[in-house]
N, C-alpha and C positions, 0 to 999 in steps of 0.2 A: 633439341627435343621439346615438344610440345607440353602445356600443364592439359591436364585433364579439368572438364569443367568441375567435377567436384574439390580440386583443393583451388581451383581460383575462386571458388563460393567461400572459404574459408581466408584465402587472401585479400578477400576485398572487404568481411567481417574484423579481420584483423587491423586493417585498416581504419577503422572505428576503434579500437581498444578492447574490443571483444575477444574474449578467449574461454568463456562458459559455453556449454551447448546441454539441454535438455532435453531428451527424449527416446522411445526405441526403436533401435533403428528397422528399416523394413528393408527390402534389396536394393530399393536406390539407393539408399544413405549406408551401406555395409563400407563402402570405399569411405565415404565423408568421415564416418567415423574413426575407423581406423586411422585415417592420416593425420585431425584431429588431434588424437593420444599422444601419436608420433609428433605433435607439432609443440605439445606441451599445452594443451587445451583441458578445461575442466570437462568432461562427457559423463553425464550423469543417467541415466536409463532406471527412472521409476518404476512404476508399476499400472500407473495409466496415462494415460496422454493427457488428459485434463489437469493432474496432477505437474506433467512436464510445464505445460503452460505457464501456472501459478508460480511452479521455481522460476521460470523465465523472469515471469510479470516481476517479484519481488528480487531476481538479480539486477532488472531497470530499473526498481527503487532506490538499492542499496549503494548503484554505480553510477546514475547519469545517464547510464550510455544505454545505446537499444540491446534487446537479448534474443537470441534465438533457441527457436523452440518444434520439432520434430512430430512431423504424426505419418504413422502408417496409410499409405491409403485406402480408400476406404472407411473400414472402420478405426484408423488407427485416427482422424481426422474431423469422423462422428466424434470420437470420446473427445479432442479436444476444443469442442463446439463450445462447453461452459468458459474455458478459460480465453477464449477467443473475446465473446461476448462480455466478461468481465475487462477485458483490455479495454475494449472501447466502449465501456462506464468508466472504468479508471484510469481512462487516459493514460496507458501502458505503451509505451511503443517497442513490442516485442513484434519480431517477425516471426511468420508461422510458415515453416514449411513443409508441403506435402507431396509425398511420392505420388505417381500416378503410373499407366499402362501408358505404353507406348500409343503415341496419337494414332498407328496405322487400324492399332487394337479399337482405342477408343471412337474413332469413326465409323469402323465396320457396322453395317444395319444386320446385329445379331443377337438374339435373344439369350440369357442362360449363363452371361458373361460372370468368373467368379470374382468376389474381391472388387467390385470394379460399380462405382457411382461419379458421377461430372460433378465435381468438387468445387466449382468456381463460381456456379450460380448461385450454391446452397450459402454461402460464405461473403459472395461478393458484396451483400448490404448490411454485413458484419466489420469490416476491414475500411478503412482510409483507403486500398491500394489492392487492386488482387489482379497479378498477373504471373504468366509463363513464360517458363524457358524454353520455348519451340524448337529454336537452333541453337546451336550452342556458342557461335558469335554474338550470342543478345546474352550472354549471363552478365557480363558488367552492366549494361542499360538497364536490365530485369530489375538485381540486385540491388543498385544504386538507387533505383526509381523508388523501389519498396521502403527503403532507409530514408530517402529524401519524405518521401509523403509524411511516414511516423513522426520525422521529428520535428515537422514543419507545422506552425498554427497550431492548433490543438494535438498535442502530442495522443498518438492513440496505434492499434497493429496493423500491419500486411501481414499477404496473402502471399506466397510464390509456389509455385508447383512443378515438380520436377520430374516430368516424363520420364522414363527409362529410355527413352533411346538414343537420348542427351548423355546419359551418364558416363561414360566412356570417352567421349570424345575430347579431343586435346585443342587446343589453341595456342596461335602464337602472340601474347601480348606481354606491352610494358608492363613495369610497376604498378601497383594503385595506387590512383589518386588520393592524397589525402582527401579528410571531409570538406577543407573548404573549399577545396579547388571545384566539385560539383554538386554542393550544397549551399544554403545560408546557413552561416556559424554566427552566435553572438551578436545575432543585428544590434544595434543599439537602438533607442530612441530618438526622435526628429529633434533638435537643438531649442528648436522654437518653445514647443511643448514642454522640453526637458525646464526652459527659463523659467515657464510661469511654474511650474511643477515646484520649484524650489522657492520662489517667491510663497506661493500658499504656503510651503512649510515653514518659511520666516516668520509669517504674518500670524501664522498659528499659536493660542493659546494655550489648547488641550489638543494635542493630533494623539492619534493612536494609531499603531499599523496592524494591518491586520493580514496575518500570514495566514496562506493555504498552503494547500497539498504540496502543489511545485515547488515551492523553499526547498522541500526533502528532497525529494526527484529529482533537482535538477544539481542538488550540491552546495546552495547557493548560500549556504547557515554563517558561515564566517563573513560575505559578503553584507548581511542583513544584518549582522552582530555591529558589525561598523556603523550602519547608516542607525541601528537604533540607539549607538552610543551617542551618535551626534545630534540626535531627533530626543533622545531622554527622554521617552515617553513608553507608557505599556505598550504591550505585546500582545493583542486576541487572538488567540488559535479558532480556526475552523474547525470544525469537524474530524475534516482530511488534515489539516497541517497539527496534527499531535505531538512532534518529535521536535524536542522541544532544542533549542540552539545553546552548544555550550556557551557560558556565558550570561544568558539572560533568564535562566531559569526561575529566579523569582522574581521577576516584572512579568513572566509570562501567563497568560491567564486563560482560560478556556471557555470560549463564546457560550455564555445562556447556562453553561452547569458552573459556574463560580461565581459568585454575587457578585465579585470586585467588576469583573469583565463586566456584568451590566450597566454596572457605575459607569465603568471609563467610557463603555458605548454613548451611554446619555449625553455623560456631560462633554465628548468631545467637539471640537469643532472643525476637523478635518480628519479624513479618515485614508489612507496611504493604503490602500491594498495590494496585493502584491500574490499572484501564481495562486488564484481562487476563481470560481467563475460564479460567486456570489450566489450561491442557488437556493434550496428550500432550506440546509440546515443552518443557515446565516441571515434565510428570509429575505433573501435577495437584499439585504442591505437597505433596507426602505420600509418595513414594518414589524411590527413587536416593538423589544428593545429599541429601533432606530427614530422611532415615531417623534418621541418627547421633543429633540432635539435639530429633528430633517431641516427647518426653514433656517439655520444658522450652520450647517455642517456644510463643509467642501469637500469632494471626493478624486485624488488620484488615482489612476488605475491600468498597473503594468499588469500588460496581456500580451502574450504573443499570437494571440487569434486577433486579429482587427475585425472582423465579423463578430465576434462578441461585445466590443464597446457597444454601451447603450441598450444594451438588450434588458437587459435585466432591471434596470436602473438609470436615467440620469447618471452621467458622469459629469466633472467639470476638468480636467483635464487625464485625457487617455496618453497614455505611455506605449505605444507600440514598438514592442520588442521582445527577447531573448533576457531574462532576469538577470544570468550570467553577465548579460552588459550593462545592460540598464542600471542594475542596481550598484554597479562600482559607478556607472555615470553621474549617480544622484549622490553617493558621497565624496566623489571630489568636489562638486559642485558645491556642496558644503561644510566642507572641510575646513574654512575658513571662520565659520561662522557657527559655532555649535551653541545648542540650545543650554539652558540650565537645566536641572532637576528641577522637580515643583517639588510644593507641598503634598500635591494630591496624591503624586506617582510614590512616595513615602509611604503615606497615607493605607495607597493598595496594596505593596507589597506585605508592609506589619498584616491589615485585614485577612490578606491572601494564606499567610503564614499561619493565623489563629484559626482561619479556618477548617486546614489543614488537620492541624493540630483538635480541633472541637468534631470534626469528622471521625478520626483515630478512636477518640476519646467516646466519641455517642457508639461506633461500632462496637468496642470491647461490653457496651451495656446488654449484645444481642447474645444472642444463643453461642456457645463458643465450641460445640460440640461436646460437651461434659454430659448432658443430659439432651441426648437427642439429637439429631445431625446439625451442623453451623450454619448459621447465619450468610447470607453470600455475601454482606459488606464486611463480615467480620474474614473473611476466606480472602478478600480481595486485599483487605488492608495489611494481614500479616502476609500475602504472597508479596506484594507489591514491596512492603519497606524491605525485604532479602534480596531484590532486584540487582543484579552486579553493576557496579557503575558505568564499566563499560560496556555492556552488555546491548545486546540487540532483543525489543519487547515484541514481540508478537499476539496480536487480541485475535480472539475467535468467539464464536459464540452468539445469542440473543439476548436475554436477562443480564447475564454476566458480564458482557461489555458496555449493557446499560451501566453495572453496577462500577464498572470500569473505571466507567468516565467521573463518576463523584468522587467515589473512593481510594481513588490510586494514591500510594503515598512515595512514588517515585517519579522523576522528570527526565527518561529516558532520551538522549540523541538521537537512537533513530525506532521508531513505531511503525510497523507495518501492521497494516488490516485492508480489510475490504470494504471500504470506508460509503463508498458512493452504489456501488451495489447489492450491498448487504447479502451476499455469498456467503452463505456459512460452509465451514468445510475446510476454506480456504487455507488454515493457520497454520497445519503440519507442513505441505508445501512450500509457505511461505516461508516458515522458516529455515527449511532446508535448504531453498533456492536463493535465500538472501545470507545466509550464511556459508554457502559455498562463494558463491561471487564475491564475498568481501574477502575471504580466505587467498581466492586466486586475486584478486588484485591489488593485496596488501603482504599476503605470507604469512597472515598472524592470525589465529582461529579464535574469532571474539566469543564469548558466551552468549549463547541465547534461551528467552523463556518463554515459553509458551503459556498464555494465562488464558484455560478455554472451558469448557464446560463438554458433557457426556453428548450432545446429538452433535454438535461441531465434528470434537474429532472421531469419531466413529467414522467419517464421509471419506478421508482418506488414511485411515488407520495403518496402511500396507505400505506407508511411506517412511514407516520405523524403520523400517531396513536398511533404505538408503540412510538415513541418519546413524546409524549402527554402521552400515560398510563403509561412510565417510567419517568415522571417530568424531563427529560434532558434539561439540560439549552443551547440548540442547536438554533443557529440563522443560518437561511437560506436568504442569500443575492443573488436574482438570476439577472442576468444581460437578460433581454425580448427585445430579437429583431424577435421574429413570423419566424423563418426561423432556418433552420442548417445553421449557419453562416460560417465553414469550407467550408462546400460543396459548398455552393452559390460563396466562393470566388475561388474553384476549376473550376468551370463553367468558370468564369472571366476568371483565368487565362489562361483558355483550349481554350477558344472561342472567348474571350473579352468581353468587356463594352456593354452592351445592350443584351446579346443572353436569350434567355429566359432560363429559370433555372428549369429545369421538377423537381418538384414532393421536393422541399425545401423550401417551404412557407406555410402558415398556418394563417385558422382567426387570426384577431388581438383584438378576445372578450376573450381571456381568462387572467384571473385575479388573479393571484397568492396568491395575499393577502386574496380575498376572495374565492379561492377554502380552503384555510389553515385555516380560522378562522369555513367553515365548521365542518374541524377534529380536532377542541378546540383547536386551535392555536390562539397567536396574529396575526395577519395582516396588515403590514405598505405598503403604498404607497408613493413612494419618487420618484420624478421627478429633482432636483437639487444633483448638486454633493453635495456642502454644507450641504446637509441635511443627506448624507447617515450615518457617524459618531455620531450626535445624535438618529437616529434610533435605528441604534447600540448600544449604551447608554442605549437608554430606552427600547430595550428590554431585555439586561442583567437583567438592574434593576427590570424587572417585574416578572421573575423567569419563564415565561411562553417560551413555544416552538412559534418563531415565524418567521414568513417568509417578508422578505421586497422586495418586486417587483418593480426593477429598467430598465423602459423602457432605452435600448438602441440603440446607431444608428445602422439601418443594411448595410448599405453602409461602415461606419469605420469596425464595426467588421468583414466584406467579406474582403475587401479591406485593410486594412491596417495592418492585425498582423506583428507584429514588430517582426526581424528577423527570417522570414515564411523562408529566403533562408538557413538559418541556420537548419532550424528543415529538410527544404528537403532533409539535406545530410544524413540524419539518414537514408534513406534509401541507404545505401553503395553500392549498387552491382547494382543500376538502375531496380530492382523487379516490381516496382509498377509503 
């Protein structure tokens, strides 16, 4: 008996480690789905395609592996055009799949056709990879070819589209291939390279590594824990690499918003990067911060795009490869030979700590909500220290994940945001989609928090549900100041104090807690700083999805994000 092409789409995903699926289904995908269920697969069916996407995009965060992700065609395909587009900013390698009319349909020259637009052109300068399942003897080539592109080089989506005329039909093939048998898995780096690469780290006096995004992404935090055990040196977060590695949590430091990290930038003299593409929020590595120090500093740089060496920067020796290999290549390599602690890496960690601590301490001076709404460092710093240890952080928002990045007073393992496209909206999905996939590929339903502000999650607010019909122990802390508080402080800055603010304010009847307890959520209302951390508490404790709505000031959160001149250099070249 022959498979039907839709569970060999699922057999050949499976094949990868895949067992999540996001989205709703249309009549191609009625079979997919179903058999899916039947196979022990996570199937999640949101409330928009766009929404499906973002669970996607953050179940490839949370797992390594690519995610697949379902649109209607047509219009099921329009909606999920945001989260397409956010894949390939965020280097997401989710596969997007879309139904279509049968080709006999879609070549007819007839006017009036229902449901029915050519999906492949609109998409194709969207995607790494966009192709169809014509015959149904090409679903492995399709399939594969779409998984191969994603993971290959710059990690980023496909396209595949799945006529209806395909969907039925059966085949007789093998097994599937594991991934390495018609991929590249784990390249490692050229020997040559890898040599001098470890030489410069001997020779080094002050090295610092500087992690991105890809650390997270790709899994690789235990692997990077070793090499910085042996390298004894800080840790600069990017941007994108927030999520911080158990282990090294306070040598880790945050590019440009922690004094320390300027320090160790300066005075390094070798700089290890490592699954970043060194871009405006790091200044391409060559100006700001990098300046003082350029004519004495060395730079490694494992990239699995070889098309990126040198783009951005002078490199002195490039690492071309897969992080997952690379980076256990360079700690056996010196393994032998591990570096000491300095004075200095001492030095930053006490500094890093007091700072912490003097941050804490200058927030509690601000408005606490006692007289008047809170302060948004003061909101960030008591949500952030209730943070579950284990837990999964989720950022959303404009002002507020400015205020984010100074104020946190937690160092969360894994951080999802929308980091490179500044997509706001993102955060409810994210966290639904990155908290089912760890579910399914652990068993264990970690906590997650949602730290976001009022325009963020209003964008997909309808995805309380699924959070609700999946029992995720997700707490939504939204910081409500009735306005886009970025924009309002844009205006400010543009115009000054007092000019009117077209089209960035909004009633101030809406109620967060009781729009959530409509979609069987709990509902806290917290007015005091004091109170945000037992909120937090009690709704861990209740096992229920709940949302806590913390009016804040709108005058602080326009007006005051702490180190706003620092986020404006990310813009390098004066673009915007």
């Amino acid at each position: 008996m022959g498979v039907p092409v839709y569970e060999r789409i699922l057999q050949l995903f499976e094949a990868e480690g895949i067992n999540t699926l996001f989205g709703i289904p249309d009549p191609n995908f009625v079979h997919l789905f179903l058999e899916a269920e039947s196979r022990g697969w996570t199937v999640v069916s949101p409330h928009h395609e766009a929404a499906a996407g973002f669970m996607a995009e953050a179940a490839s965060r949370i797992t390594g592996k690519p995610a697949l992700a379902i649109g209607t065609l047509g219009p099921g395909i329009a909606n999920a055009m945001p989260a397409i587009q956010c894949c390939k900013v965020e280097n997401s390698p989710v596969i997007f799949m879309g139904g279509q009319r049968a080709r006999i349909t879609e070549r007819r020259v007839r006017r009036g056709r229902i449901q029915f637009v050519r999906q492949e052109p609109m998409i194709e300068d969207s995607v790494k990879y966009s192709g169809s399942i014509e015959y149904a003897d090409q679903t492995d080539e399709v399939i594969r070819e779409a998984i191969r592109q994603s993971m290959s080089g710059t990690p980023g989506p496909s396209y595949v589209e799945f006529p209806s005329h395909v969907i039925l039909e059966e085949l007789d093939v093998p097994e599937p291939l594991p991934p390495h048998r018609y991929r590249l898995v784990n390249q490692g780096a050229d020997g040559d390279r890898l040599a001098e690469a470890v030489e410069l780290i001997r020779a080094a006096k002050n090295p610092i590594l500087l992690v991105g995004h890809a650390v997270h992404t790709t899994r690789s935090g235990a692997a990077v824990k070793e090499l910085a055990d042996l390298m004894q040196c800080p840790v600069i977060q990017t941007s994108g690499g927030t999520a911080f590695i158990p282990g090294l949590e306070e040598r880790t430091f945050p590019y440009g918003f922690s004094e320390v990290s300027i320090d160790a930038v300066v005075e390094s003299d070798l700089c290890l990067a490592l699954g970043t593409e060194l871009g405006e929020p790091s200044h391409y590595g060559r100006w700001r911060h990098w300046v003082a120090n350029e004519a004495n500093r060395k730079w490694i740089y494992v990239q699995q795009d070889p098309t990126a060496i040198g783009v951005n920067r002078p490199i002195d020796v490039p690492l071309v490869g897969d992080l997952r290999a690379v980076v256990p290549q360079l700690v056996r390599a010196l393994k032998d030979t591990p570096r000491q602690p300095t004075e200095a890496l001492s030095r930053y960690i006490q500094r890093d700590a007091q700072q912490l601590e003097e941050l804490a301490a200058e927030s509690r001076t601000k408005a606490d909500g006692s007289n008047g709404p809170m302060h948004t460092s003061r909101f960030v710093v008591e949500a952030s220290k209730a943070f579950p240890k284990d837990g999964i952080l989720i950022r959303d928002g404009g002002a507020t994940v400015i205020f984010q990045w100074t104020y946190s007073q937690s160092k969360p393992h894994d951080v999802i945001w929308n980091q490179n496209y500044g997509h706001i909206g993102t955060g409810l999905p994210y966290a639904t989609g990155a908290m089912l996939a760890d579910y399914a590929a652990t068993g264990k339903k970690r906590p997650g928090m949602l730290l976001t502000s009022d325009s963020s999650f209003m964008f997909h607010i309808a995805e309380l549900e699924v959070a609700v019909r999946k029992e995720l122990p997700l707490v939504c802390i939204v910081g409500v100041d009735n306005q886009w508080g970025l924009e309002v402080g844009v205006y400010k800055r543009t115009f000054g104090l007092g000019t009117a603010e077209t089209g960035t304010h909004w009633s101030k009847e809406v109620r967060f807690d009781k729009v959530a307890e409509g979609f069987g959520c709990r509902g806290e209302y917290v007015e005091k700083a004091e109170d945000i951390g037992p909120a937090i508490e009690r709704a861990y404790a209740s096992g229920k999805v709940t949302v806590i709505h913390v009016p804040i000031d709108p005058k602080a959160n326009s007006e005051e994000m702490p180190n706003y001149s620092e986020f404006r250099t990310w813009y390098a070249e004066g673009t915007q």
